[in-house]
N, C-alpha and C positions, 0 to 999 in steps of 0.2 A: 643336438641336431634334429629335434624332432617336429619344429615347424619349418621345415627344410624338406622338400623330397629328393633331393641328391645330393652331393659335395664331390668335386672332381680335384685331383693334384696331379699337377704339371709331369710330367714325362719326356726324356728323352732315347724313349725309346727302349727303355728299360725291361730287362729280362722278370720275367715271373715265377717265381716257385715256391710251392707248400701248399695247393688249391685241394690236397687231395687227390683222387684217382676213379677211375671206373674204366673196365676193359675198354671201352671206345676210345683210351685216351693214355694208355696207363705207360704207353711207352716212349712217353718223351716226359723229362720233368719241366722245362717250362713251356705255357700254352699263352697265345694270346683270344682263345676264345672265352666268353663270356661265361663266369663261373658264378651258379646259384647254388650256393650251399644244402647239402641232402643229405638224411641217412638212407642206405638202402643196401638189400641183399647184392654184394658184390659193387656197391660204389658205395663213398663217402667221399662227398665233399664240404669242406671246411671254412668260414667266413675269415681267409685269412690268406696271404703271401708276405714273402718277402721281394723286393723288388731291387735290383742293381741300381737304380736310381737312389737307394743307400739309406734303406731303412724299412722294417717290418709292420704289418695292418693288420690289426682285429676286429670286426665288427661283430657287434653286442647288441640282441636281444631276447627279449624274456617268453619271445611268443612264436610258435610257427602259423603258416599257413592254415586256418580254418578247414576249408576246400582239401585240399594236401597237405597235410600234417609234417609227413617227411620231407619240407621244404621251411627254409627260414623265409620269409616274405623281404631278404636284402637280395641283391646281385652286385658283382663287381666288375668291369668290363677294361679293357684297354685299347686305345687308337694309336698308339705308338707316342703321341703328344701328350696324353694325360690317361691316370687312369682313375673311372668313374664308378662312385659306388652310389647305386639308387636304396630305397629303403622306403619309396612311399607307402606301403602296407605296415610298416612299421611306427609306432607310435613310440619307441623308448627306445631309438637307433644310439650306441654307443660307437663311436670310433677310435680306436686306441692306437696309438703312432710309436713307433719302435729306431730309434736313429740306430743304425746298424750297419758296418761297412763291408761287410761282410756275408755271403749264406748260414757261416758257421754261426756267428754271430747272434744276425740276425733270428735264428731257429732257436738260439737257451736264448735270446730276450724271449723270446713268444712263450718258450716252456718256463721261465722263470714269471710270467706274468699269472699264466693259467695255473703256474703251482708244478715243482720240480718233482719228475716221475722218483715215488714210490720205488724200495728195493723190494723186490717177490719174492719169496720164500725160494728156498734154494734148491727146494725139488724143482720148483718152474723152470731152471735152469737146465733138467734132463731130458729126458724124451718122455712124452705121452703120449699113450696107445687108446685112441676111438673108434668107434664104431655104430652103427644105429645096428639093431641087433642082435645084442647081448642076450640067449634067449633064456638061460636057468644059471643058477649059483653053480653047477655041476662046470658050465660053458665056462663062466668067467674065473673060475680055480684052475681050466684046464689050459686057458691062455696065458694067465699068470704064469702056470705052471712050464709052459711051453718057450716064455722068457727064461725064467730062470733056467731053466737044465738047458736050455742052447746058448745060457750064455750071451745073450742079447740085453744090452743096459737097459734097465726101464726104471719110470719115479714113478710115474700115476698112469690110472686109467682113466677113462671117461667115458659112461654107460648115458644112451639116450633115454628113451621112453620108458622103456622098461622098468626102468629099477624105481619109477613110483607107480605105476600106473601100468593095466595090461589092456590097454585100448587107446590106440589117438583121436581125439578129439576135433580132428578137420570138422567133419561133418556135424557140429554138433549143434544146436539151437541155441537163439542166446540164452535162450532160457536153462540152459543146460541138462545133464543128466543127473537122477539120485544118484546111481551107483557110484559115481565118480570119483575118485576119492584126489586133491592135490595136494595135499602136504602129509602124504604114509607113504609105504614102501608095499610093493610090489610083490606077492608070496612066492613068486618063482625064484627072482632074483636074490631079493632078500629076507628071506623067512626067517634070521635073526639079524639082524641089521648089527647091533653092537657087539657080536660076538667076530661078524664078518669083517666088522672093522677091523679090529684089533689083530685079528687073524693076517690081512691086508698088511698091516700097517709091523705088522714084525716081520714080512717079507719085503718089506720098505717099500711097499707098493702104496701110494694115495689116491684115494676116491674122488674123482669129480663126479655130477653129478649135472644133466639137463637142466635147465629151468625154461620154461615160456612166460611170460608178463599177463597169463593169463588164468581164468578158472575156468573149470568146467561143470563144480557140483551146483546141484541144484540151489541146494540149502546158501551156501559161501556167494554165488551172485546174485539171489535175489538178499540178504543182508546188505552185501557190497553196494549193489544198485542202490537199493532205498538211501545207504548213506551219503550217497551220488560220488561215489569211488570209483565207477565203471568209464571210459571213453565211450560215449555212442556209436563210434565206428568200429570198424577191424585192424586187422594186417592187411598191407596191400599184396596182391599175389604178384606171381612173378616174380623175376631178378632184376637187374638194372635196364630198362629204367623200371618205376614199381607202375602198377599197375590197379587201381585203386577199383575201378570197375570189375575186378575178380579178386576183390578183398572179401576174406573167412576171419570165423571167428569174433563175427559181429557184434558188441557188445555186450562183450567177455573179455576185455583186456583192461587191465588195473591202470588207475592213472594215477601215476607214481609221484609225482606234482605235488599231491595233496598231502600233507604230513601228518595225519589221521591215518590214511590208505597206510604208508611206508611203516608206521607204530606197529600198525596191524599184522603186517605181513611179516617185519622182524621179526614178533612173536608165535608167529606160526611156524617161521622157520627156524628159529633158533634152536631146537629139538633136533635137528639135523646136524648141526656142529658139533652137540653134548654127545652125539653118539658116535662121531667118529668121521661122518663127511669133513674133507681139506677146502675144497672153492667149490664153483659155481660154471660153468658151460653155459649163457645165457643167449638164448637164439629166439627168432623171431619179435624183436621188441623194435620193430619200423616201423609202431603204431603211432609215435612222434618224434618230432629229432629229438627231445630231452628224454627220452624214455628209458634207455641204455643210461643216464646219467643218474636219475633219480632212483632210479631199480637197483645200480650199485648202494647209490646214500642207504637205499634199507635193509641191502643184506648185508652191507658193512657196519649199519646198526644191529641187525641180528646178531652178529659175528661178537660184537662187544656187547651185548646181551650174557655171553657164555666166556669168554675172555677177551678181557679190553687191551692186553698184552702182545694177543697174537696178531699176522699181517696178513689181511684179506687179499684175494687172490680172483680176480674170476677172469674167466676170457670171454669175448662178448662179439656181436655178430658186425656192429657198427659203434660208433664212435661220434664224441663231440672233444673241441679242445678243450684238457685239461683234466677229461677222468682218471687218469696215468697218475694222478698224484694221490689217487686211491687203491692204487693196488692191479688195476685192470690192464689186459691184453687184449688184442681183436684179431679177429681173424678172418679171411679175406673173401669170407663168404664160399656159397655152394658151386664152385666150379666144377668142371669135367675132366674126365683124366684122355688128356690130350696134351701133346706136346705145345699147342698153342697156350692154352693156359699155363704149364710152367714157364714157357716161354716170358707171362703176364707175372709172376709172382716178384722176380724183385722188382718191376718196375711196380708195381702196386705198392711194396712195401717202401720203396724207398721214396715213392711222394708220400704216403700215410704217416710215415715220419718224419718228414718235414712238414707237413700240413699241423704234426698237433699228437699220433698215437706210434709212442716209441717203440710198444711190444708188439709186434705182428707175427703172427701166426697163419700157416695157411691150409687146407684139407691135401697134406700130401700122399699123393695118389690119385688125385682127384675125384671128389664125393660120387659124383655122375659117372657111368659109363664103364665098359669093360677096359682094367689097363696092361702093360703087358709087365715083364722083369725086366727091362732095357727101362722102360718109363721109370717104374720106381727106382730102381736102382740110383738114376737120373735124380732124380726128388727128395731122395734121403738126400746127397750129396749138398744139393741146399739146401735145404733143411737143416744141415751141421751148423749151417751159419747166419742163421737165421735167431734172432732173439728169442722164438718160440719154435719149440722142434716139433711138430704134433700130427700125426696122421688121422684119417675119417673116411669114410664110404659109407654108401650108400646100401638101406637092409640087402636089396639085392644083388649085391655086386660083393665080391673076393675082399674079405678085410684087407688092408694094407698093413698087414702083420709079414715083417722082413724073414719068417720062416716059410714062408706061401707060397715065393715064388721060385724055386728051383736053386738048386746050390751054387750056381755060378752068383745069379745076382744076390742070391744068401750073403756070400759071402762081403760083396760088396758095399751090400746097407748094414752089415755086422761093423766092417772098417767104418762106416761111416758115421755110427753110433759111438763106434770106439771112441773116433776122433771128438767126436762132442763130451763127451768124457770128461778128456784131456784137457779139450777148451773150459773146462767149466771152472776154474780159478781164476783165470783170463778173466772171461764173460762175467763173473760176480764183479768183479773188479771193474771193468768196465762199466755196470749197473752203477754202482757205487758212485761213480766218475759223472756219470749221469746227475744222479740224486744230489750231489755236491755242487750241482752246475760248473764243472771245471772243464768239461769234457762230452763229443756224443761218442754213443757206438757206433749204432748204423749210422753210415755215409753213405754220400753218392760221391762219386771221383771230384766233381766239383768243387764240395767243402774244400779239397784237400789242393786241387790246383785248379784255382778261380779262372790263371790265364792262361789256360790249356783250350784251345776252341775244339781239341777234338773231345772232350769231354764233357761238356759244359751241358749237352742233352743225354749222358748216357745213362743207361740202366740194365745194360747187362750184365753188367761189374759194380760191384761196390767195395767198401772197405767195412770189414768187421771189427772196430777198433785200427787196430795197425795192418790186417791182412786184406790183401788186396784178393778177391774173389773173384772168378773169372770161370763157374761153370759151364759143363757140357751140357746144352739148352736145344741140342738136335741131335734129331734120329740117327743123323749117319755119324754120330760120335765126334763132330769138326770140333778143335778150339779154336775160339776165336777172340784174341789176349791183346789187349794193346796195355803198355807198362810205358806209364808216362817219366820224366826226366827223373831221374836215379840210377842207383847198384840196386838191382833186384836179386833177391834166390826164391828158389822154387821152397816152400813153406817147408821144414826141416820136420814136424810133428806126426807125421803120419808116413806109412809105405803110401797110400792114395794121393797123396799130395809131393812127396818128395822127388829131386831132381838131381842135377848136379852142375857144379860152377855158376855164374856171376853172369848176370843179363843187364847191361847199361842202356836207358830209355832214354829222349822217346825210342819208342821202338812195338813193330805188331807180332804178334807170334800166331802160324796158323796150321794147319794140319789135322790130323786125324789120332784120336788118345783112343788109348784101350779103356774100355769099361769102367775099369776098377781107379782111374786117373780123376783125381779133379783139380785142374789148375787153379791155384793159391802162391803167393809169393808177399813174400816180407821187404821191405828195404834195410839195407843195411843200419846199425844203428839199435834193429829192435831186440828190444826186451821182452822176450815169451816166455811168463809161466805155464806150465803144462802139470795136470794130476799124473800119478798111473792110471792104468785102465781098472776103471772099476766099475760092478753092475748097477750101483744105484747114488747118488749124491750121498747118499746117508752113513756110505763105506769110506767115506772120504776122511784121513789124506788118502787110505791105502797103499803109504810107504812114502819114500819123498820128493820133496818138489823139485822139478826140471828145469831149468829156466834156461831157457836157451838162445845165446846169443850169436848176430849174423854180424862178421864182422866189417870193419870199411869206416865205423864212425860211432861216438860216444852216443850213449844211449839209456833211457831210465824207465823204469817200470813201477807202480806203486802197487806192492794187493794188498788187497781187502779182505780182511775175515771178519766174522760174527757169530752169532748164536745159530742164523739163518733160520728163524721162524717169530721170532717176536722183533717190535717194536723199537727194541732198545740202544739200535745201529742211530736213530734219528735223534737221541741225546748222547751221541758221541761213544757210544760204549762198543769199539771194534777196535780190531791189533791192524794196523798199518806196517807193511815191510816195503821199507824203500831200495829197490835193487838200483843200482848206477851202475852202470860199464863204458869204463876209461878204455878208448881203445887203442891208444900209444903203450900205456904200460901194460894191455890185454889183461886189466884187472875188473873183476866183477866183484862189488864192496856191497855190502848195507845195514841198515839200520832198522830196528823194532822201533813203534812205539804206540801209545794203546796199553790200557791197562785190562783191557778186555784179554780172555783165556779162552774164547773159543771152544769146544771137544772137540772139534773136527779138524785143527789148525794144524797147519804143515809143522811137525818140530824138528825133520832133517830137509836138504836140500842136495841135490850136486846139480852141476853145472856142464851145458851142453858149447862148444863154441865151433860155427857152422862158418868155414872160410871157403873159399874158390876152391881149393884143394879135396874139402871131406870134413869131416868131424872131429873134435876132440874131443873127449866126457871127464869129466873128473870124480874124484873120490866122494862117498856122501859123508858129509858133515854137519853139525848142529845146526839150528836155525830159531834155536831160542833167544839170542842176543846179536849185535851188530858182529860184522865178519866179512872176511872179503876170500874169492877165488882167482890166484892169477897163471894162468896160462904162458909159460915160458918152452917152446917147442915143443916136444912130449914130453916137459919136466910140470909138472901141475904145481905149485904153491900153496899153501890154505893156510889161514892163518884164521884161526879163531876167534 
């Protein structure tokens, strides 16, 4: 298409979704304004939709904007009659056509073209504690220390500036400073780095670790420069939109492009993984849309530098389609802790994952600003259900550490930790589902009922696999629930979510929930595995698996087990347990298979069955070989 400056296809009228998101926009999933693909603090948008017109668009090239770097030189536009993709700045415009009848559809052809998301290591699947900060080794033993004896789940932490470096570099010249140092460690934080790991890493705690796409020592950018490895420009300042006229760090940021630069920088950094660093926190890299992409390609070559076994992990500030099959998460940039912004998080996330980035993570508590225990309390609650559970503030503001804010809402973001827990055999499994393309996680009510018009723009609610979520998202504690055509229950897995009897849709539900409530509901049918509660993925099973079923209709469930830290799930080496529940003979059966052994894997089960009435549980039994549980009044059956 490239002696061509446009191509337009026929429309009738046809709905738009997967453009990505930015606050100006993030709470409706389809738009008909005109979408110029961007990375940027707090927006990403994606050269790409799916259209009800019945079939998915990628457009492809290798170069951004000159002038504005954080802009691809294509736009896509719609009249209701056709919709129009321009690209005359573009010399090497690709256009890729996706016949799709479907959103669901539509969205695994787009992740099946750009390359099927990567499973994370199975810490990612816990909760991670940030903060900008972290001021001595002395501080961050004492927070560690302050999860574990309260009791509050945690996998990793994630230290900003500090832990290489005891100075930020805004201000700095391009020329940079001697003292500087970017690839050592910090003598407050880490004055033994590989001892502190390991120390870490038996309290099952794992280290992330900041990066910027940037140097600051004298010596490292003027070699860089000469090799001509440097971008001429900056970061744009600002958040959405960027702002290039208060862009810092001028000709100091690596251009990760070059596969000279990425050799380099592997090798500088892979001395960080031999000692004990898990992933990567990478922020500030809106110095071009491929920046985030290429910056992954070389720490995921670092990474197998030191082990080409293990699965690179990093979570990152922006996004292009298709990183997701390296290991990466995004996170939705520096908001404020205001009810408006959480208000903004799943809509944010649930176009990001239709656009292209299936792991989203957000600053809960919000980075910016004083917040209160009513807000977070609020924010852990999504956050349970959320792909990425991760908290952040700002140096000057109250970490968003759930022992901070007083014991009522203590207790709250405890429950609501818990619950994430629980979900974390689910959620792998659902990962898994993913990487397999059989299956998404995150949805928007949409996916799930195309000819529902009251859903079709929603994003207050989403489906976490089969849970329909339905957060308290205001201050005066209203829910506000609409449960489209089914037998709904209120989610059986937690006290914060549980209810009682059988809700037939459509239907709205409204009122006022006490604090420690988050509305979630299952349809009948589902199949819930659940962990016990345990403080870190790495306690896992911690006794045995639940699986709990909502009665009213046959229903199947598949999990996933692995190693959960290497490679070896993508040549088939996992234990598959297939639950099926017959719901005429209230029998729950299944089958092992997988020659994979797991350490962590469930070897007992019993079984939950959740009717209009209340609960039944049954006895625990083996779960090393096929076996069924059948529920006959309060007579349980098991047969081995």
């Amino acid at each position: 298409l490239s002696s061509s400056k446009s191509v337009g296809l026929t429309s009738a009228n046809g709905l738009l979704y997967g453009r990505g998101a930015a606050p100006n926009d993030c709470l409706s999933l389809n738009s008909n304004r005109p979408v110029r693909p961007l990375v940027c603090n707090r927006g990403t948008y994606a050269p790409y939709y799916f259209t009800t017109d019945g079939y998915s668009a990628l457009g492809v090239t290798s170069h951004s904007i000159p002038e504005s770097p954080t802009y691809l030189p294509i736009e896509y536009s719609t009249s209701g009659s056709a919709i129009t993709w321009d690209f005359g700045l573009a010399d090497d415009f690709e256009l890729f056509l996706m016949p799709a009848s479907t959103l669901l559809h539509g969205t695994q052809a787009s992740y099946d073209l750009t390359g099927t998301p990567a499973v994370p290591p199975r810490y990612a699947f816990g909760f991670i504690a940030s903060r900008w900060g972290w001021e001595d080794r002395a501080y961050v033993e004492e927070i560690i220390g302050n999860f574990r004896d309260g009791e509050y789940p945690i996998d990793a932490i994630i230290i900003d500036f500090r832990w290489f470096t005891n100075v930020s570099d805004y201000n700095f010249e391009p020329a940079g400073r001697s003292y500087y140092q970017d690839f050592g460690y910090h003598i407050l934080t880490f004055p033994e780095p590989e001892e502190q790991f390991a120390d870490y890493h038996n309290k099952n705690i794992k280290v992330g670790g900041i990066r910027k796409p940037r140097l600051g020592n004298k010596d490292l950018l003027k070699d860089a420069g000469e090799k001509g490895w440097l971008f001429s420009h900056g970061e744009p300042g600002g958040i959405f939109p960027p702002k290039w006229e208060d862009a810092y760090a001028v000709g100091r940021n690596v251009n990760f492009s070059n596969p000279e630069a990425r050799a380099w920088y592997a090798q500088k950094t892979s001395h960080f993984f031999e000692e004990g660093m898990s992933f990567w926190w990478n922020d500030e890299g809106e110095t071009d849309v491929f920046t985030y992409h290429w910056w992954n390609v070389a720490e995921q070559d670092s990474l197998q530098l030191v082990d080409a076994s293990r699965r690179f992990y990093s979570i990152n500030r922006g996004w292009t389609p298709g990183m997701a099959r390296m290991g990466t998460a995004v996170w939705t940039g520096d908001i404020t802790a205001t009810w408006e912004d959480l208000q903004r998080t799943p809509g944010m996330m649930l176009n990001w994952v239709l656009g292209g980035a299936p792991y989203v993570a957000c600053d809960i508590g919000g980075f910016f600003g004083a917040t209160t225990p009513e807000l977070m309390a609020r924010w852990y609650q999504v956050g349970t259900f959320m792909p990425v559970m991760r908290v952040h503030s700002h140096i000057a503001r109250t970490p968003r550490f759930p022992f901070l804010f007083g014991e009522e809402a203590g207790a709250v973001m405890k429950a609501a930790l818990n619950l994430r827990y629980r979900l974390v055999p689910y959620h792998y499994s659902l990962a898994h589902a993913m990487f397999a393309g059989s299956d998404m996680w995150i949805k928007p009510l949409v996916i799930e009922y195309p000819l529902d018009s009251n859903v079709n723009n929603s994003v207050s609610q989403w489906f976490d696999g089969n849970i329909l979520v339905a957060p308290v998202l205001s201050s005066d504690s209203r829910q506000s629930v609409y449960l489209p055509e089914g037998i709904w229950y209120p989610l059986a897995a937690s006290p914060s979510t549980r209810g009682s009897g059988v809700i037939a849709g459509p239907t709205s539900l409204d009122g006022v929930v006490d604090l420690s409530v988050v509305p979630a509901f299952v349809q009948s049918g589902t199949v819930l595995p659940l962990a016990p509660v345990v403080q870190s993925t790495e306690d896992l099973p911690g006794g045995a698996l639940e699986v709990q079923v909502y009665a009213g209709a046959d229903g199947k469930f598949t999990l996933v087990e692995d190693d959960g830290s290497t490679l070896s799930y993508q040549a088939g080496n996992v234990r598959k347990t297939s639950f099926v529940w017959n719901d005429e003979k209230k029998t729950l059966s299944w089958t092992v298979s997988g020659s994979a052994t797991p350490a962590h894997r469930f070897t007992e089960v019993t079984a939950t069955l959740v009717t209009s009435e209340g609960w039944s549980s049954s006895e625990v039994v083996t779960l090393e070989g096929p076996g069924s549980i059948t529920f006959e009044n309060e007579i349980i059956a098991i047969v081995p």
